[in-house]
C-alpha positions in Angstrom: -239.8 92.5 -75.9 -242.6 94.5 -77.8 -242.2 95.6 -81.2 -241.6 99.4 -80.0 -238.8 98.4 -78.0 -237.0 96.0 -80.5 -237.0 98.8 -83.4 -235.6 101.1 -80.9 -232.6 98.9 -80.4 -232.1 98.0 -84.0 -232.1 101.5 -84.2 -229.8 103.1 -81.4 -227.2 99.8 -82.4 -227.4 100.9 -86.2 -226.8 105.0 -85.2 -224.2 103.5 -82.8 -222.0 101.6 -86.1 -222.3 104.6 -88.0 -221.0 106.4 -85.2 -217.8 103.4 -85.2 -217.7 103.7 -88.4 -217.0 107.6 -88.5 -214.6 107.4 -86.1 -212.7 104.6 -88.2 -212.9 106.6 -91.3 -211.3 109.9 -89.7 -208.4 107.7 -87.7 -210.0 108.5 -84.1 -210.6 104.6 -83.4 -208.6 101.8 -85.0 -210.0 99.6 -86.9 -209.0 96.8 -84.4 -210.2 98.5 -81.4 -213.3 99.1 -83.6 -213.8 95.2 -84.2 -215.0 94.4 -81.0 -217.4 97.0 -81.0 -218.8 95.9 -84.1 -219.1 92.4 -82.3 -221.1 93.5 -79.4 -223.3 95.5 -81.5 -223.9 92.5 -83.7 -225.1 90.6 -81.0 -227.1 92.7 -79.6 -228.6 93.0 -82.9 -228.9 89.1 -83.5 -230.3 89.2 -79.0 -232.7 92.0 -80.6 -234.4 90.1 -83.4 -234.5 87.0 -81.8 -235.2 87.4 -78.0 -236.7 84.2 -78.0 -233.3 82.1 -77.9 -232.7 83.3 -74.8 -235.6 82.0 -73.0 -234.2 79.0 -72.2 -230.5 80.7 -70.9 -233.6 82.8 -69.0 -234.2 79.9 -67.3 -231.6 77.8 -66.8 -230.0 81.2 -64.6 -233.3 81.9 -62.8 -233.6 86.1 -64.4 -236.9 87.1 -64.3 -237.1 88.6 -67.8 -234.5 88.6 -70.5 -233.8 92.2 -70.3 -232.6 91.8 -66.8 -229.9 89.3 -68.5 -229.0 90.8 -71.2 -228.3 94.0 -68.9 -226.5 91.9 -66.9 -224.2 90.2 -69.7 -223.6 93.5 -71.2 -222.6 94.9 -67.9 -219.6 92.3 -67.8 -218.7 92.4 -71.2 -217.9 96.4 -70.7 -216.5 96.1 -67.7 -214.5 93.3 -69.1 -213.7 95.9 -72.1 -212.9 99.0 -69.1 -210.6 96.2 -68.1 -208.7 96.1 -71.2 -208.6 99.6 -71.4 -206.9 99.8 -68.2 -204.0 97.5 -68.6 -203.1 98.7 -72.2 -203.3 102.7 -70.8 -200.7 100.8 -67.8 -198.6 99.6 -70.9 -198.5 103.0 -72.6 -197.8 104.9 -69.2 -195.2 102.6 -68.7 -193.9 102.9 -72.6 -194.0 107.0 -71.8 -192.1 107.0 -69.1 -188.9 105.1 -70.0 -189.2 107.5 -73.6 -189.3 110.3 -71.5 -186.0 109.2 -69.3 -184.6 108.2 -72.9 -185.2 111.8 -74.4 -183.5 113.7 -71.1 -180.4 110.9 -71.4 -180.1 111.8 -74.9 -180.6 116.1 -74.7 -177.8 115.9 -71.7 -175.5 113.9 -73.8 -175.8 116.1 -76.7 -175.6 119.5 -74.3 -172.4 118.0 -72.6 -171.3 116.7 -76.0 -171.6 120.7 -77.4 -169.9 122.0 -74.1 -167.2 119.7 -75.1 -166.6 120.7 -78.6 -166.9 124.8 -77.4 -164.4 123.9 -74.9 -162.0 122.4 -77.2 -162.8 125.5 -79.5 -161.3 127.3 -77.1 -158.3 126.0 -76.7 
């Protein structure tokens, strides 16, 4: 990688923690969730700096050039994260729904339990 192209990543991955780091601090992003971010961009960082570890990864799995690889590996790794996403949104959905069917159970209890107590008023 040239020298242009390596500060540009240190760059774009430091802007991008801030950015984490922001969303931590106002309670968009939890901490947790915020963890793995932090991970990816630390690699990428560490991949960055020292491009020349992974010359002989380059070469064991035939890539023409390292950014091909690293494209590739980062291409997994968020659709590996998409992933995640996808079965903990199914969890919540799931979650909703039986707290939505738990909230109607409940309001028609209480409406038939206060058209019991008016009726016995009224007698």
């Amino acid at each position: 990688m040239t020298i242009k192209l390596k500060l540009f990543m240190i760059c774009m991955c430091l802007i991008f923690a801030l950015f984490i780091y922001r969303k931590v601090e106002k309670g968009n992003l939890q901490l947790r969730y915020s963890l793995a971010w932090y991970t990816i961009i630390f690699a990428l960082m560490v991949v960055t700096v020292f491009d020349s570890l992974l010359v002989p990864l380059r070469n064991f799995f035939g890539f023409e050039t390292i950014s091909n690889m690293v494209f590739l590996v980062g291409f997994m790794i968020l659709a590996m994260l998409i992933f995640s996403l996808n079965i903990k949104l199914s969890e919540l959905h799931s979650k909703m729904v039986k707290l939505t069917q738990e909230i109607a159970i409940l309001k028609k209890e209480s409406t038939s339990h206060e058209e019991h107590k008016k009726t016995s008023k009224k007698l």
